[in-house]
N, C-alpha and C positions, 0 to 999 in steps of 0.2 A: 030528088030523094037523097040525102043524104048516109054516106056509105063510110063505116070504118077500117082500115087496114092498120097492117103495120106499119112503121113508119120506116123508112130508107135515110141513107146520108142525104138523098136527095132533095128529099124535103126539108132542111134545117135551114137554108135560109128563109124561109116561108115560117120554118118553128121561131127561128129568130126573129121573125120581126113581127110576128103574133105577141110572143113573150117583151120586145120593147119595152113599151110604154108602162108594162107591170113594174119593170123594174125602175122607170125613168119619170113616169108620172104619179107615182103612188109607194106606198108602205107595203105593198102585199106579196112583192120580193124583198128580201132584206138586201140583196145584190143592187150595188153601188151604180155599176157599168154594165147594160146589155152586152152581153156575147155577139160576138160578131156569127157570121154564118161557118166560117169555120170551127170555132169554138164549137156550137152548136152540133156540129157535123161528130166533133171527138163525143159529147154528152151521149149523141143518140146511138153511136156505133156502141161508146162504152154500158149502158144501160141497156140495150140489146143482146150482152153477150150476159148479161146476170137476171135482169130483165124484163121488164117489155115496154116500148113505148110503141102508144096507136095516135095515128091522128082522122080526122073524122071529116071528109071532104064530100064536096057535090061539082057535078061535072069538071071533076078535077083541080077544083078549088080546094085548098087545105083552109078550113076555118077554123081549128083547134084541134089540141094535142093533149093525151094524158100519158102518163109514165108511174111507173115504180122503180124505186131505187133504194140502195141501202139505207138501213133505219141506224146503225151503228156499226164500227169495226169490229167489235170483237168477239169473236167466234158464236157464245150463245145466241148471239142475235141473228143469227142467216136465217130464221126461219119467220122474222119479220120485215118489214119492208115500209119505207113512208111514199108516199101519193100526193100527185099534183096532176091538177088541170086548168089547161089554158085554154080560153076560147075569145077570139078575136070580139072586141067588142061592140064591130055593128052585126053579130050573130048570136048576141046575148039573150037570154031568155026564149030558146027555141029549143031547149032540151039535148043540148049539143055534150054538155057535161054530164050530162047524166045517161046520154046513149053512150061514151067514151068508158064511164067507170063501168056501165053493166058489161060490156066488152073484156076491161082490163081488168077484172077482180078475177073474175074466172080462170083468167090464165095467168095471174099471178098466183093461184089455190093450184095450179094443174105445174106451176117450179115449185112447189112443197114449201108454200109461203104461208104463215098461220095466221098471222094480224096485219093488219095495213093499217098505218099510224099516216096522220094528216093533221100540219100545222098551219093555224089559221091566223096573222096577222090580224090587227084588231082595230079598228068595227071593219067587219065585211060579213054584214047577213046576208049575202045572196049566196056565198061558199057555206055557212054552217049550215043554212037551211038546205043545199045540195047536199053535202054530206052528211046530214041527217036523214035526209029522204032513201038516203043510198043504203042507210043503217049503221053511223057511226055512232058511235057514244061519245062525250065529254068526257076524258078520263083529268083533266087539268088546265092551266093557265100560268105560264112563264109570266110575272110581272115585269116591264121594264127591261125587256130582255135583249132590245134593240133600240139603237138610235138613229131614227132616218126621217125626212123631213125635217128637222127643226122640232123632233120629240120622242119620247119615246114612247118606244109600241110594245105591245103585250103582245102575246103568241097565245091562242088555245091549240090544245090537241086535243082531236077525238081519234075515237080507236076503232078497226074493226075485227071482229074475229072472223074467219072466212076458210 
């Protein structure tokens, strides 16, 4: 059975080497260089104190991690927030991202958060079709807003109210 908690410092080398390969084999981080585990360690301490990241484990295996985090600095925005989830990819397609956000929305509405905003490198249908299921909306599409691999990539966002 797979069980979600909060997530600890403890677990960021685990979060880091989940998130790797997003950033190292693919477009779907715009981040150049994986975080090491300490890196990692400061993301999750600091995003726990505004907040919340869960990771989604089975007998104590961490197979993926969702978080919310600031959507912009400056002040009218505290009451929205952007959304990511990671799930290790031989655990893909077992409902692991979609048990993590029904988890983390809830208590991202329960720190007085209105919208949760999620930015989707491009092509990756198996994230809009998650975040559609979850009830995001399309609200737009950065063209060209990134250059990684040898091209540039697009960014959608979709939005939730919550």
């Amino acid at each position: 059975m797979i069980g979600v908690r909060s997530a600890t410092v403890a677990d960021a080398a685990r979060c880091a080497e989940i998130y790797a390969p997003f950033v190292t084999d693919s477009w779907v981080s715009f981040e150049l260089d994986a975080p090491d585990s300490e890196q990692m360690a400061g993301r999750i301490a600091g995003i726990l104190q505004s907040h919340d990241w869960l990771v989604a484990e089975r007998e104590g295996a961490v197979l993926g991690y969702a978080y919310g985090s600031e959507h912009r600095t400056r002040a009218a925005y505290q009451t929205s927030c952007d959304v990511a989830v990671y799930v290790d990819p031989a655990y893909k397609r077992q409902g692991i991202g979609r048990l993590l956000y029904e988890a983390l929305l809830p208590r991202l509405k329960d720190r007085n958060i209105h919208a949760a905003f999620a930015g989707i490198a491009l092509p990756n249908q198996a994230s809009i079709a998650l975040h559609r299921a979850m009830g995001f909306d399309p609200v737009g599409t950065y063209r060209e807003v990134g250059w990684k691999m040898g091209g540039w990539r697009d960014v959608t966002w979709l939005q939730r109210l919550l």
